[in-house]
Structures are given as structure tokens and as C-alpha cells.
Predicted model as a PDB file, atoms N, CA, C, CB and O in Angstrom, pLDDT in the B-factor column:
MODEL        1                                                                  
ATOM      1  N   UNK A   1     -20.228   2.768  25.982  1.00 93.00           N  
ATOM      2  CA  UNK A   1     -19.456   1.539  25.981  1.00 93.00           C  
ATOM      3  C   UNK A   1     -18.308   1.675  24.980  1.00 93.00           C  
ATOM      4  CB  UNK A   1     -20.354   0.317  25.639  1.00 93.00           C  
ATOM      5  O   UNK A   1     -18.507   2.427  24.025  1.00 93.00           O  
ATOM      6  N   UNK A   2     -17.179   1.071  25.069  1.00 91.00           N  
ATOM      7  CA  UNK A   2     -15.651   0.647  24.333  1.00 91.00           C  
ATOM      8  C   UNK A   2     -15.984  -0.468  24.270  1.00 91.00           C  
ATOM      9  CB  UNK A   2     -14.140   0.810  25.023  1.00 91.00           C  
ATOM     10  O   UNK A   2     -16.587  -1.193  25.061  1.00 91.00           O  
ATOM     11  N   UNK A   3     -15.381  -0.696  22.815  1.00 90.00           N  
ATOM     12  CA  UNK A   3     -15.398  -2.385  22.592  1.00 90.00           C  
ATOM     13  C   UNK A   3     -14.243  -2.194  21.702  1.00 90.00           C  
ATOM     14  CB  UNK A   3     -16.932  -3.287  21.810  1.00 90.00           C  
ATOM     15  O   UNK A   3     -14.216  -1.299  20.858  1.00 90.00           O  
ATOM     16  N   UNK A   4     -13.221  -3.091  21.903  1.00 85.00           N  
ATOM     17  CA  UNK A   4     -12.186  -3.407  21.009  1.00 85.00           C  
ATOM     18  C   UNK A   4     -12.846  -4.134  19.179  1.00 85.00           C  
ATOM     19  CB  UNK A   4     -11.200  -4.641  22.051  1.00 85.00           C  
ATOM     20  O   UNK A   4     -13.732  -4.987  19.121  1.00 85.00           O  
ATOM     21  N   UNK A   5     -12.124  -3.507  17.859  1.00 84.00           N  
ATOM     22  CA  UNK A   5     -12.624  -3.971  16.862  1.00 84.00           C  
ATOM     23  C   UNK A   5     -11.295  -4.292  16.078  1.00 84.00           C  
ATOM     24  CB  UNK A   5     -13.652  -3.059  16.267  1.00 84.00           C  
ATOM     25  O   UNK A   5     -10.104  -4.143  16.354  1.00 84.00           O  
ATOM     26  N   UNK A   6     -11.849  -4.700  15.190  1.00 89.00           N  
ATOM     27  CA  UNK A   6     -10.319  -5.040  14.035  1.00 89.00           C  
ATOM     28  C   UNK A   6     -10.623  -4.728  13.078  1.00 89.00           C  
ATOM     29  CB  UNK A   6      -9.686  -6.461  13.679  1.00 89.00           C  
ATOM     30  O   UNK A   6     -11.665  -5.037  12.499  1.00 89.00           O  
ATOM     31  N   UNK A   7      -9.587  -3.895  12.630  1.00 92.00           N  
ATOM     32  CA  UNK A   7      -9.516  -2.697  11.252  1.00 92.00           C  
ATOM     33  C   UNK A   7      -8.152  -2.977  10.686  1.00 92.00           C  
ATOM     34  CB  UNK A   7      -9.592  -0.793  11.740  1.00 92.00           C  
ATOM     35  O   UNK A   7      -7.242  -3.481  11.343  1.00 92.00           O  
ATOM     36  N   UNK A   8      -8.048  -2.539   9.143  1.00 93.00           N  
ATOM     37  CA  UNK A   8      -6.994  -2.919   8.584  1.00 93.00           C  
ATOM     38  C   UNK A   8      -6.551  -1.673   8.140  1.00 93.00           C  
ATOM     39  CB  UNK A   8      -7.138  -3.937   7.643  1.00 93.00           C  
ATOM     40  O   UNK A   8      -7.462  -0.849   8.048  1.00 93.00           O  
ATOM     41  N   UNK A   9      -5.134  -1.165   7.750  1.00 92.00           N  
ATOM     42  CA  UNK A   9      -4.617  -0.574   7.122  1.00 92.00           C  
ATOM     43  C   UNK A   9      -3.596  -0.816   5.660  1.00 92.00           C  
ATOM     44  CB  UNK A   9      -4.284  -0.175   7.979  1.00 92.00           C  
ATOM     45  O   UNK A   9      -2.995  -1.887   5.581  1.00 92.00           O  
ATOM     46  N   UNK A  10      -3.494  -0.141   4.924  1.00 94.00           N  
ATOM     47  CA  UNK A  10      -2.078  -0.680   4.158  1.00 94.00           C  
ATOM     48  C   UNK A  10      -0.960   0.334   4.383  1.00 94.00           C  
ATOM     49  CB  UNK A  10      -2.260  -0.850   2.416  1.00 94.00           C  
ATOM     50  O   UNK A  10      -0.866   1.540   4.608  1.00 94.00           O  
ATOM     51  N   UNK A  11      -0.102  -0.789   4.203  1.00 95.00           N  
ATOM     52  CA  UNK A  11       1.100  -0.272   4.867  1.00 95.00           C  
ATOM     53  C   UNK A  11       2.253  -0.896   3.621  1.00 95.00           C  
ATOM     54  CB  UNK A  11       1.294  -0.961   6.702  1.00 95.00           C  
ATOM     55  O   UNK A  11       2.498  -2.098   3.530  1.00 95.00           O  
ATOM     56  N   UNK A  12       2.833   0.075   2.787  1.00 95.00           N  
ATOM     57  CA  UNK A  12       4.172   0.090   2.042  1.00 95.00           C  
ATOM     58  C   UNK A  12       4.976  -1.279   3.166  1.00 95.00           C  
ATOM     59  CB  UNK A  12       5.082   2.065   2.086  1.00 95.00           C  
ATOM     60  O   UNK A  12       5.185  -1.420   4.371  1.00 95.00           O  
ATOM     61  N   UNK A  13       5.215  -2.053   1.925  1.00 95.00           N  
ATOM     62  CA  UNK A  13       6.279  -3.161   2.492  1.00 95.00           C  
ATOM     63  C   UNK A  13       8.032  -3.086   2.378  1.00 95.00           C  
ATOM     64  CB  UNK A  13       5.887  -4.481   1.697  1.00 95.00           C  
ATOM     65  O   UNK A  13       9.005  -3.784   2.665  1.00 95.00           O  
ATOM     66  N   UNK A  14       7.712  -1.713   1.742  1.00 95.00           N  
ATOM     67  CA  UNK A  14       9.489  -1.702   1.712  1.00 95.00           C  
ATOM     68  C   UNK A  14       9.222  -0.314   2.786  1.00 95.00           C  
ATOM     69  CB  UNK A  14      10.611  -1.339  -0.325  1.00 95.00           C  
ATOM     70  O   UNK A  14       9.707  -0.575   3.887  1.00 95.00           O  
ATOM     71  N   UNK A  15       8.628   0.976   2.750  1.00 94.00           N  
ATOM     72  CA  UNK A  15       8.842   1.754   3.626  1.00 94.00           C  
ATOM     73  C   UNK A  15       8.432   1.883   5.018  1.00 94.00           C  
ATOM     74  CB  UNK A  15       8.620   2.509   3.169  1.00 94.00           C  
ATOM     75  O   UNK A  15       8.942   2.341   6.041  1.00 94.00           O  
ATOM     76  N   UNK A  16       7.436   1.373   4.731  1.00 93.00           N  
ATOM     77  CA  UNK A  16       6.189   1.004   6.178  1.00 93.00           C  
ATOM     78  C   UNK A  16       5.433   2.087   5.912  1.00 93.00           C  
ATOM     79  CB  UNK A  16       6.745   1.041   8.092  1.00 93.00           C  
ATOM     80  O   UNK A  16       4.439   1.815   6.586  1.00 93.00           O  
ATOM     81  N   UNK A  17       5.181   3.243   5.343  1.00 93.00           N  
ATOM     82  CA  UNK A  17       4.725   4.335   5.503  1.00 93.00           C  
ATOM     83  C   UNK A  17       2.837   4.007   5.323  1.00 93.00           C  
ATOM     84  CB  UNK A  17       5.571   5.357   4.401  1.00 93.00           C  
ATOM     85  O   UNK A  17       2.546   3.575   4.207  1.00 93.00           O  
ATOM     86  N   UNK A  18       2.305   4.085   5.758  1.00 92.00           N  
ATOM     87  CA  UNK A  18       0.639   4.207   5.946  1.00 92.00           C  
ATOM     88  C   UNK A  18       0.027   4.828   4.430  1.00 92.00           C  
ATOM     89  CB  UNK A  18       0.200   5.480   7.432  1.00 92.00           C  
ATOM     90  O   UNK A  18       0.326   5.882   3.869  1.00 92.00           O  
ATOM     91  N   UNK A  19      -0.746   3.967   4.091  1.00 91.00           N  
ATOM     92  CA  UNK A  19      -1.652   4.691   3.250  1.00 91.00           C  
ATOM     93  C   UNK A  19      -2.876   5.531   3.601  1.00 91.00           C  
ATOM     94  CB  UNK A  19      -2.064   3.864   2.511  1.00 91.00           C  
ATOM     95  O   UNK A  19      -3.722   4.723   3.982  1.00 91.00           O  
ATOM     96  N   UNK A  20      -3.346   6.691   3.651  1.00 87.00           N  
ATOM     97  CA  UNK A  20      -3.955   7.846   4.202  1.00 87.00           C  
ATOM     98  C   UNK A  20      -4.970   8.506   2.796  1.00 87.00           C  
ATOM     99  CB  UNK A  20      -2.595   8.971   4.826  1.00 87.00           C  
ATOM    100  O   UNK A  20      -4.348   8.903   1.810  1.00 87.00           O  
ATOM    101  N   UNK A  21      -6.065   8.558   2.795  1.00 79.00           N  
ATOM    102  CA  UNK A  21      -6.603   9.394   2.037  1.00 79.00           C  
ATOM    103  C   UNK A  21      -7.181  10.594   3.000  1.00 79.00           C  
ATOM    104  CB  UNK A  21      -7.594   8.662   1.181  1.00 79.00           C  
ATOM    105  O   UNK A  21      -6.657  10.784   4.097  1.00 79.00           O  
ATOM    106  N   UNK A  22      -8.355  11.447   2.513  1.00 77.00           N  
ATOM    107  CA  UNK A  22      -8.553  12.202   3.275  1.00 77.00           C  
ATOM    108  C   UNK A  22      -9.394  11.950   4.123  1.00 77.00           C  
ATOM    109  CB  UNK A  22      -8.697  13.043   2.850  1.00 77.00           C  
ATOM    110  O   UNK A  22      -9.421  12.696   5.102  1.00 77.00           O  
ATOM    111  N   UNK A  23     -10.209  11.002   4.061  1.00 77.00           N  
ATOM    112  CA  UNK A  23     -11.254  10.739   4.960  1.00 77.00           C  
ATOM    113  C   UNK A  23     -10.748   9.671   6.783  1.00 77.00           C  
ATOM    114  CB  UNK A  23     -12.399   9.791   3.757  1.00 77.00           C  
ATOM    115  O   UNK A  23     -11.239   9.640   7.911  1.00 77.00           O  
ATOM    116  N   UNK A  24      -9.658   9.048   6.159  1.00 75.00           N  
ATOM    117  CA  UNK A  24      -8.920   8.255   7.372  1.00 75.00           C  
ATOM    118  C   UNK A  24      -7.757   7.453   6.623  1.00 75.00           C  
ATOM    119  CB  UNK A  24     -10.042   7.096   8.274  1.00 75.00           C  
ATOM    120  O   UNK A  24      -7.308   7.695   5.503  1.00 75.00           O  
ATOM    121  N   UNK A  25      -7.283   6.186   7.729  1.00 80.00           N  
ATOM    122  CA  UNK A  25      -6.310   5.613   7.098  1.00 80.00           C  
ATOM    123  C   UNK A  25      -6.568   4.058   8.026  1.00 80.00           C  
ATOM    124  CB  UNK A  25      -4.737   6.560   7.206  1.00 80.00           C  
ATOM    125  O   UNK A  25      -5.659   3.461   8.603  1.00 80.00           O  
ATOM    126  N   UNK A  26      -7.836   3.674   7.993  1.00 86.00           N  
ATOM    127  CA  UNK A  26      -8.035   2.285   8.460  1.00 86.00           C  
ATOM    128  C   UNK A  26      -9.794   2.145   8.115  1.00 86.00           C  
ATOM    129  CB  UNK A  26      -7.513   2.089  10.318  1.00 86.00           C  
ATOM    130  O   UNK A  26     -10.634   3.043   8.057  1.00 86.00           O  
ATOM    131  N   UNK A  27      -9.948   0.648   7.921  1.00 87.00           N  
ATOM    132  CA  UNK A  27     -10.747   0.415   6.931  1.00 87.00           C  
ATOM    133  C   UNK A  27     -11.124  -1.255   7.717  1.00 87.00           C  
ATOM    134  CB  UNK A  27      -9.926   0.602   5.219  1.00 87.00           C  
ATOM    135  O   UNK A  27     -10.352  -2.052   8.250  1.00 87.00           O  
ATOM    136  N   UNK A  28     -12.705  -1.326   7.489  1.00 89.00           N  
ATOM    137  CA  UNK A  28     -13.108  -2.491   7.855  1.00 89.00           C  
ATOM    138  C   UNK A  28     -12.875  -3.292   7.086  1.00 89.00           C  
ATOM    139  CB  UNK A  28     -14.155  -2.587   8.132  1.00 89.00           C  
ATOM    140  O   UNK A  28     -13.958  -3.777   7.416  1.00 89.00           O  
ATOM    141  N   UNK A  29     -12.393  -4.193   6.077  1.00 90.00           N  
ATOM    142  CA  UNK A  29     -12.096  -4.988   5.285  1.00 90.00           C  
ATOM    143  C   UNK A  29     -10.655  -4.780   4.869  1.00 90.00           C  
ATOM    144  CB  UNK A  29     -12.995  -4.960   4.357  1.00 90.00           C  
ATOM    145  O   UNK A  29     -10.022  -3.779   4.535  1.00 90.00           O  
ATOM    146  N   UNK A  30     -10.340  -6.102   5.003  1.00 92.00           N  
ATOM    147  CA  UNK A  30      -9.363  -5.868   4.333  1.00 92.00           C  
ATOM    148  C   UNK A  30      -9.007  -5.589   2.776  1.00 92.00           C  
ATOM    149  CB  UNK A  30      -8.898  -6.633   4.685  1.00 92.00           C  
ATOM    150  O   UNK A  30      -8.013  -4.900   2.544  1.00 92.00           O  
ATOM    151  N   UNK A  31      -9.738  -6.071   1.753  1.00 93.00           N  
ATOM    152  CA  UNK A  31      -9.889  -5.704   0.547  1.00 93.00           C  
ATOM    153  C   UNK A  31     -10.422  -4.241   0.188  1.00 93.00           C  
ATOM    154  CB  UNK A  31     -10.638  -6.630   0.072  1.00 93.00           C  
ATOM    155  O   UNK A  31      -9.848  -3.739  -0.779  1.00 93.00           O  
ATOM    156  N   UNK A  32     -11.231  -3.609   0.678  1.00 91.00           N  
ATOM    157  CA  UNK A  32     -11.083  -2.577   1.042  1.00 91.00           C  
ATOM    158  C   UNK A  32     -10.135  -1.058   1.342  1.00 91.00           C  
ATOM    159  CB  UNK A  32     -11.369  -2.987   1.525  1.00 91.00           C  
ATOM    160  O   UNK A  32     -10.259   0.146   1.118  1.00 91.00           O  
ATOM    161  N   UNK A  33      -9.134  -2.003   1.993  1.00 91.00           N  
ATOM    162  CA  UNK A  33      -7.487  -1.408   2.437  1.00 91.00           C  
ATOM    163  C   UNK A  33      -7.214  -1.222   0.800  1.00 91.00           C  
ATOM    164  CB  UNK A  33      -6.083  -2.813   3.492  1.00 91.00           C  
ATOM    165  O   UNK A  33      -7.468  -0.253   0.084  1.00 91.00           O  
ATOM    166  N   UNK A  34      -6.666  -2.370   0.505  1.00 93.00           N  
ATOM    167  CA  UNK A  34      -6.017  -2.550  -1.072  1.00 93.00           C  
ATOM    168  C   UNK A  34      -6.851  -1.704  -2.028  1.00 93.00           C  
ATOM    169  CB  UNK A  34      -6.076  -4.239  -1.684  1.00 93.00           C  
ATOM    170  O   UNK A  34      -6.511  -0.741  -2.715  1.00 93.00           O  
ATOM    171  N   UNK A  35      -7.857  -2.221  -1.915  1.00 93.00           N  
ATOM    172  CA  UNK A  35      -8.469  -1.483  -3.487  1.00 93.00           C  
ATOM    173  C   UNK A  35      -8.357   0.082  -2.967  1.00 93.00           C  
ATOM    174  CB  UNK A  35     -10.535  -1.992  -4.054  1.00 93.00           C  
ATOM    175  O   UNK A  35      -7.690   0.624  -3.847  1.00 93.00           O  
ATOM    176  N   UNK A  36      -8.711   1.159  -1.879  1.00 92.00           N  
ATOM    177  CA  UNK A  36      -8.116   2.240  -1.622  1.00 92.00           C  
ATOM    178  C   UNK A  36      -6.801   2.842  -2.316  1.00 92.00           C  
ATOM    179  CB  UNK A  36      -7.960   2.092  -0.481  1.00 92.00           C  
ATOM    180  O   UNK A  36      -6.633   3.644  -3.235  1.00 92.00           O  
ATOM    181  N   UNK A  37      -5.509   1.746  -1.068  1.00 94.00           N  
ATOM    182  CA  UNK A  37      -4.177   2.026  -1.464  1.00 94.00           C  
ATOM    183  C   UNK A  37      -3.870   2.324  -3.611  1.00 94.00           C  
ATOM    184  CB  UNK A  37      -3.304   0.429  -0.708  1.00 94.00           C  
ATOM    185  O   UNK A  37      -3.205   3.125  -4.267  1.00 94.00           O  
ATOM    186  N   UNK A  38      -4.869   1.066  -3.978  1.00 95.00           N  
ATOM    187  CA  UNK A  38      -4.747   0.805  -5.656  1.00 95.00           C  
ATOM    188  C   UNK A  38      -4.934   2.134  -6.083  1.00 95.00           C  
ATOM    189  CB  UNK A  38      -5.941  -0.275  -6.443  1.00 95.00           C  
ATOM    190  O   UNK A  38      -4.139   2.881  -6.654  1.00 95.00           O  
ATOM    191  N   UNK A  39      -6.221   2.342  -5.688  1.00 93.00           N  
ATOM    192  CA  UNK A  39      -6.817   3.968  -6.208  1.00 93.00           C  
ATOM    193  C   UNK A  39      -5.852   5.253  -5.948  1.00 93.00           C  
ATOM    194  CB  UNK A  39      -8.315   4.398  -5.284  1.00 93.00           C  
ATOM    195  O   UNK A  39      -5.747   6.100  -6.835  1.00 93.00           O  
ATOM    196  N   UNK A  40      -5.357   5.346  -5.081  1.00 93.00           N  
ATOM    197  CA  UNK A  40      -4.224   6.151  -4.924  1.00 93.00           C  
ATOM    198  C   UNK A  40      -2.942   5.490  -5.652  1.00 93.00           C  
ATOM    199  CB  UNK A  40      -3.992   6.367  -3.405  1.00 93.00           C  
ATOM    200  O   UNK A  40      -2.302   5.083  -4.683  1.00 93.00           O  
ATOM    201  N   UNK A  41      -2.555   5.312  -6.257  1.00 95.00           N  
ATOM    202  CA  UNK A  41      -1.636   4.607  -7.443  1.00 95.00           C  
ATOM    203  C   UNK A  41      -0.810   4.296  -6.405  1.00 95.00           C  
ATOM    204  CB  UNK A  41      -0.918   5.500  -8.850  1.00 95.00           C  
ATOM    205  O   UNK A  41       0.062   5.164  -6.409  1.00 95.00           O  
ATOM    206  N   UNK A  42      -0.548   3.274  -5.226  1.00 96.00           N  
ATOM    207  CA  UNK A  42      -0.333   2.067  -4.721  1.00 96.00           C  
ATOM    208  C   UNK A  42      -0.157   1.315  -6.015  1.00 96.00           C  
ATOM    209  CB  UNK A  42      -1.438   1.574  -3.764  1.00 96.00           C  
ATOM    210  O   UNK A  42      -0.877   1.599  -6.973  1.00 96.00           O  
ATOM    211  N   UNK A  43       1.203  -0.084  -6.141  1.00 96.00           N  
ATOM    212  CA  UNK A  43       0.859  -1.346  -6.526  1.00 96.00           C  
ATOM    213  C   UNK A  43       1.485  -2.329  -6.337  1.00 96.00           C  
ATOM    214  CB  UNK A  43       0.684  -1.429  -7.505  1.00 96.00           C  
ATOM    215  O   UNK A  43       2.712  -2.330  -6.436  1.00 96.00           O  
ATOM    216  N   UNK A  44       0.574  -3.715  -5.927  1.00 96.00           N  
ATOM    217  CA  UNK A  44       1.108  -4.750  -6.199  1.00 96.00           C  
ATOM    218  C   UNK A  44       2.207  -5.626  -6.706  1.00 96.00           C  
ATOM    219  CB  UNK A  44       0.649  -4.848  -6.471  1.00 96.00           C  
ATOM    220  O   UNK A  44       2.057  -6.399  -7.652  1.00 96.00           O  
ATOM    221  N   UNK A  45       3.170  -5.494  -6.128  1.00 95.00           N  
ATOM    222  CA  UNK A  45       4.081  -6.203  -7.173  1.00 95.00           C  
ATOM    223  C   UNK A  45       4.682  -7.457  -6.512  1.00 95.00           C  
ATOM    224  CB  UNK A  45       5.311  -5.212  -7.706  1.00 95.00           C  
ATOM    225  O   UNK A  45       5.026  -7.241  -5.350  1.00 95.00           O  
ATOM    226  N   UNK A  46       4.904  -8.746  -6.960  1.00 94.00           N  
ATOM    227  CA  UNK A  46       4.670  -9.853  -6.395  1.00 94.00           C  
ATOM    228  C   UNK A  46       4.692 -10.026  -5.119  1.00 94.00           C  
ATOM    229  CB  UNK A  46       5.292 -10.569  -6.803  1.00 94.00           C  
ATOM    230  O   UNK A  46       5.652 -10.294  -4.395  1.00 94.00           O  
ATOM    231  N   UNK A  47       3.377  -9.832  -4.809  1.00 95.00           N  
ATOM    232  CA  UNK A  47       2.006 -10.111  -3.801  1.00 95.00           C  
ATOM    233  C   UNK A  47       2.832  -9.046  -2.345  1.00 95.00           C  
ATOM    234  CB  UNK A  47       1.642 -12.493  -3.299  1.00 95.00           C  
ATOM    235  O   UNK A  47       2.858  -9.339  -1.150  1.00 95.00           O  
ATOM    236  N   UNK A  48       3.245  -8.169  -2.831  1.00 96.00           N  
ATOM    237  CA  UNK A  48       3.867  -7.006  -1.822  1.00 96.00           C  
ATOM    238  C   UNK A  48       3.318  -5.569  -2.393  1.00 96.00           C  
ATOM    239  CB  UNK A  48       5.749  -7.006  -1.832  1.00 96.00           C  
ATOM    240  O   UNK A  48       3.358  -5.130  -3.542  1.00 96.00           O  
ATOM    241  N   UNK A  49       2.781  -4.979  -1.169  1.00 96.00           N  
ATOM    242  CA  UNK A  49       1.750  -3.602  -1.790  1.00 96.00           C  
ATOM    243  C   UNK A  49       3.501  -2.513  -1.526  1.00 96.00           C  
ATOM    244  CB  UNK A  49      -0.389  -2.933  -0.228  1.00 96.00           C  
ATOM    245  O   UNK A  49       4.306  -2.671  -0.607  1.00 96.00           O  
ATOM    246  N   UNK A  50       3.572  -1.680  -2.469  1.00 96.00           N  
ATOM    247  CA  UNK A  50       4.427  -0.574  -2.011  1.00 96.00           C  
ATOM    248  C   UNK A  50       3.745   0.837  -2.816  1.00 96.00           C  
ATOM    249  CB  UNK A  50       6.177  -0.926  -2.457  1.00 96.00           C  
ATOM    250  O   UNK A  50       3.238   1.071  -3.913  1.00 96.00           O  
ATOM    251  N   UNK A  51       4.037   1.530  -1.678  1.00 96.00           N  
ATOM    252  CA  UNK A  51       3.683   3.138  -2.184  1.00 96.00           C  
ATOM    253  C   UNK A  51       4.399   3.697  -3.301  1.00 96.00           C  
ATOM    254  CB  UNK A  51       3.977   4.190  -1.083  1.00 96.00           C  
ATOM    255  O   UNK A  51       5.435   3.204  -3.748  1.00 96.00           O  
ATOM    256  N   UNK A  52       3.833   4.742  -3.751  1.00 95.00           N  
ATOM    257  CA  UNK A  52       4.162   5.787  -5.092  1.00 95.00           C  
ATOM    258  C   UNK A  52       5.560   6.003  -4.936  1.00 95.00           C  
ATOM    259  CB  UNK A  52       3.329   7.387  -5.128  1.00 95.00           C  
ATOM    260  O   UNK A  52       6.234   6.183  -5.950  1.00 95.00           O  
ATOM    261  N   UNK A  53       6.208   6.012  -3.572  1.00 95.00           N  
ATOM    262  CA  UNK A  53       7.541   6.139  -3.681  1.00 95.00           C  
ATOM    263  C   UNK A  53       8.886   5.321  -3.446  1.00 95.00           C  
ATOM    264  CB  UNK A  53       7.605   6.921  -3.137  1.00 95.00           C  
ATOM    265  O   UNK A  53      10.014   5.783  -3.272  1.00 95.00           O  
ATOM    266  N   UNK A  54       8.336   3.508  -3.499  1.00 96.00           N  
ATOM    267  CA  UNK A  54       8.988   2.807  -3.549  1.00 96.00           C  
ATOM    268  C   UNK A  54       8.767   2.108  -4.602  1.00 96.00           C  
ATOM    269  CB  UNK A  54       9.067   2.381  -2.651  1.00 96.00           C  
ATOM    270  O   UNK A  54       9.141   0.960  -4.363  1.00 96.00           O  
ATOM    271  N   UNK A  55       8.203   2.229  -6.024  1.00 95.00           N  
ATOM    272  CA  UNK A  55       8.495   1.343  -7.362  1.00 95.00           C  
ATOM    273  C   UNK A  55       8.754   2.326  -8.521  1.00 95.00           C  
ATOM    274  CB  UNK A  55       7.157   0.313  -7.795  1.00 95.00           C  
ATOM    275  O   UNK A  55       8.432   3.514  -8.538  1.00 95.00           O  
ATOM    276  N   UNK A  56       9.181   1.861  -9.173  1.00 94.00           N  
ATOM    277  CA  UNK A  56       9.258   2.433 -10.570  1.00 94.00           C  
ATOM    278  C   UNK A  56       9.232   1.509 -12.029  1.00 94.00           C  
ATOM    279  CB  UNK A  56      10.554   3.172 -10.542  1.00 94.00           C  
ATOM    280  O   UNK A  56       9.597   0.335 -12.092  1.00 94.00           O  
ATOM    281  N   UNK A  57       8.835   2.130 -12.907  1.00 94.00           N  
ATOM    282  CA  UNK A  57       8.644   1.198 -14.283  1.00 94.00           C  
ATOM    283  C   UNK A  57       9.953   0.741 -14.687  1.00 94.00           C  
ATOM    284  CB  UNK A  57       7.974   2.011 -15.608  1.00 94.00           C  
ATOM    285  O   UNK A  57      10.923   1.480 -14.518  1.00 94.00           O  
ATOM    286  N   UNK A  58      10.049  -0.129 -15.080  1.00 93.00           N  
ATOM    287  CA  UNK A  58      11.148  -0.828 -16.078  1.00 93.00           C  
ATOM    288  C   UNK A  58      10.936  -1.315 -17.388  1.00 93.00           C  
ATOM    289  CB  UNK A  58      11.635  -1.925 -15.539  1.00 93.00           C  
ATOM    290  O   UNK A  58      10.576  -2.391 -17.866  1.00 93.00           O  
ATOM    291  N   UNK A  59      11.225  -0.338 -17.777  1.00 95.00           N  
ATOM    292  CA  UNK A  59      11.315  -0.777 -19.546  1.00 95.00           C  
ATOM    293  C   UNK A  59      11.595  -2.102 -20.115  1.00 95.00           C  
ATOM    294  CB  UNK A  59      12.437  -0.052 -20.245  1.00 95.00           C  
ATOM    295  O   UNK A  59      10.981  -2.596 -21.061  1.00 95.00           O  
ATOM    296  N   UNK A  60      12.627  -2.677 -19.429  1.00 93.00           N  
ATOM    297  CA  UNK A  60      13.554  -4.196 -19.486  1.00 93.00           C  
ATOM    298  C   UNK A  60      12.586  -5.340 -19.709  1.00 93.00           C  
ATOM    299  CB  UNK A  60      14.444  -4.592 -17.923  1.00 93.00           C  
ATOM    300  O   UNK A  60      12.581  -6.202 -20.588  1.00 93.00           O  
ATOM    301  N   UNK A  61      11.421  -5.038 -18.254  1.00 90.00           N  
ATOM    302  CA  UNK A  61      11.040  -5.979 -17.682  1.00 90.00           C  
ATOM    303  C   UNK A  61       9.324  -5.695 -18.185  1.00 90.00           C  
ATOM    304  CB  UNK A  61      11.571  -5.982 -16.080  1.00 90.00           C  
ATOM    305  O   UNK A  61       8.541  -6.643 -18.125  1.00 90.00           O  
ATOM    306  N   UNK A  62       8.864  -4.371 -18.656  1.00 92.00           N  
ATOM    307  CA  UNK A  62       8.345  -4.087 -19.116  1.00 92.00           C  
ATOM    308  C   UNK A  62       6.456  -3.871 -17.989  1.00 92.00           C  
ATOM    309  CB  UNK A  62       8.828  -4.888 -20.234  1.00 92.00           C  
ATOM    310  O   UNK A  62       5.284  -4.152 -18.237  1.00 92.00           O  
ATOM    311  N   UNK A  63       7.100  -3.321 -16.951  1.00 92.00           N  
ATOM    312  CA  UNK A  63       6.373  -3.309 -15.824  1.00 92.00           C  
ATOM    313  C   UNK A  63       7.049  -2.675 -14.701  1.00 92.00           C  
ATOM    314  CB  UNK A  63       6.003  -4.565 -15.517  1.00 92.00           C  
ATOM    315  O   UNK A  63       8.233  -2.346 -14.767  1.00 92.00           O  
ATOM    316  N   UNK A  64       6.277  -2.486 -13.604  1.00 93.00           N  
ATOM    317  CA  UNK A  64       6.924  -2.237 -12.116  1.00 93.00           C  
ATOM    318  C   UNK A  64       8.103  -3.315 -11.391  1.00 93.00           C  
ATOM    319  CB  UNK A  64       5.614  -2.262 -11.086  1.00 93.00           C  
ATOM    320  O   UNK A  64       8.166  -4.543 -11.451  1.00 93.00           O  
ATOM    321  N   UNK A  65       8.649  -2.706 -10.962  1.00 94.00           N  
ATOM    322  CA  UNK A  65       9.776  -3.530  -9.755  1.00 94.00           C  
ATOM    323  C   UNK A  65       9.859  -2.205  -8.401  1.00 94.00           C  
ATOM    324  CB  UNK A  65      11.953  -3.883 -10.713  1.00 94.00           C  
ATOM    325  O   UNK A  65       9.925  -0.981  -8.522  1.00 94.00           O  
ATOM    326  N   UNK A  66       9.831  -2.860  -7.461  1.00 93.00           N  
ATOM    327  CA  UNK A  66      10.240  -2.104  -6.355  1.00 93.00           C  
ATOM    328  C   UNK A  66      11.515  -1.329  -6.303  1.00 93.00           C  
ATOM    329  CB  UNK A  66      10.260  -2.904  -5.378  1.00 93.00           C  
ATOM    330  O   UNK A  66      12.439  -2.054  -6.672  1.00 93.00           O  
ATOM    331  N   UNK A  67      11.799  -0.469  -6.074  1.00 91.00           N  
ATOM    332  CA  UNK A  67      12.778   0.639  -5.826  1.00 91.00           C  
ATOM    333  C   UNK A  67      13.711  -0.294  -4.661  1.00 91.00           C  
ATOM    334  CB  UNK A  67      11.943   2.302  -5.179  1.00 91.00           C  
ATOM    335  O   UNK A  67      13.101  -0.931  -3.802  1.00 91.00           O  
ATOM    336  N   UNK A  68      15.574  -0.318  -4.725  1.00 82.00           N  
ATOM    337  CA  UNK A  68      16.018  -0.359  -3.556  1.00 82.00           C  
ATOM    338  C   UNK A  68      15.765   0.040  -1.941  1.00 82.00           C  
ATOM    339  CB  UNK A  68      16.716  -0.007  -3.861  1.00 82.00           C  
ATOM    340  O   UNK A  68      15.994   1.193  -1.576  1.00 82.00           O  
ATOM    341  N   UNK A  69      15.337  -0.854  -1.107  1.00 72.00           N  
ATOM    342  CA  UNK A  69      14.782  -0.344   0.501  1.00 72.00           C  
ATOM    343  C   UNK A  69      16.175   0.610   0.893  1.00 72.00           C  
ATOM    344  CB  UNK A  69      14.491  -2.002   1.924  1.00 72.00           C  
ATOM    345  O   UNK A  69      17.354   0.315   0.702  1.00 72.00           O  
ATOM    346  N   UNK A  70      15.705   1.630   1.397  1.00 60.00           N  
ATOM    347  CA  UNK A  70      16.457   2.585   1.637  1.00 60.00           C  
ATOM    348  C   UNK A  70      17.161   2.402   3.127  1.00 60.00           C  
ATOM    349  CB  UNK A  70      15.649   3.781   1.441  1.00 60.00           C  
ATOM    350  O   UNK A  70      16.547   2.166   4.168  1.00 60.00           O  
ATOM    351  N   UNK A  71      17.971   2.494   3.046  1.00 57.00           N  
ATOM    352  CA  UNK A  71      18.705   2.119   4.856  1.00 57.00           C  
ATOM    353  C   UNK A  71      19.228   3.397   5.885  1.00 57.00           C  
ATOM    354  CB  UNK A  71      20.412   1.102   4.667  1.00 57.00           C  
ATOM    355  O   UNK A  71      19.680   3.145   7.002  1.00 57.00           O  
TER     356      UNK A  71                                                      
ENDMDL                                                                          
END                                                                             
């Protein structure tokens, strides 16, 4: 038997790019998704997940900010 299910992924909000470890890249929970993406130094930054290669630290601000979306 096939049965349709619902699985979550995280997905970079400025690149779209998939978060992937080695075992897969979709996950029954959604909290799950996140705390993954986190563990792979993924983060949060107001309430938008972006990958390792869309934030960087700011000294200024004294924390993360998202990197310019690339066009």
C-alpha cells in the first residue's frame, strides 16, 4: 500500500536552499526540522530560519543579521 503523509523540511528563507544532513532532508515534526537545521549552525533571525550562507555577525548590532538576498 501508498499512503500520502506530511513531512517537513527547512528551507533557507532568503536562498531556498534545503537543509540536508546525512541521513535525509525531511522530518516528521516540524520542530524537529528546526532543531536539526539549528544543529547544523542554521539560525533564526527574526522568526526567519537562513542557512550558514545567508547571515553573518555584526559587531554593531552585536548578533546575526541576514546577508543581502542575492539576485
Amino acid at each position: 500500500m501508498i499512503r500520502k503523509v506530511e513531512m517537513y523540511q527547512a528551507e533557507c528563507d532568503n536562498c531556498g536552499k534545503t537543509c540536508m544532513n546525512k541521513e535525509g532532508f525531511v522530518w516528521s515534526e516540524e520542530r524537529l526540522a528546526i532543531e536539526d537545521a539549528l544543529y547544523m549552525g542554521w539560525q533564526i533571525i527574526d522568526d526567519k530560519l537562513y542557512c550558514p550562507n545567508c547571515f553573518e555577525y555584526d559587531y554593531k548590532i552585536g548578533g546575526y543579521k541576514p546577508k543581502k538576498k542575492s539576485v
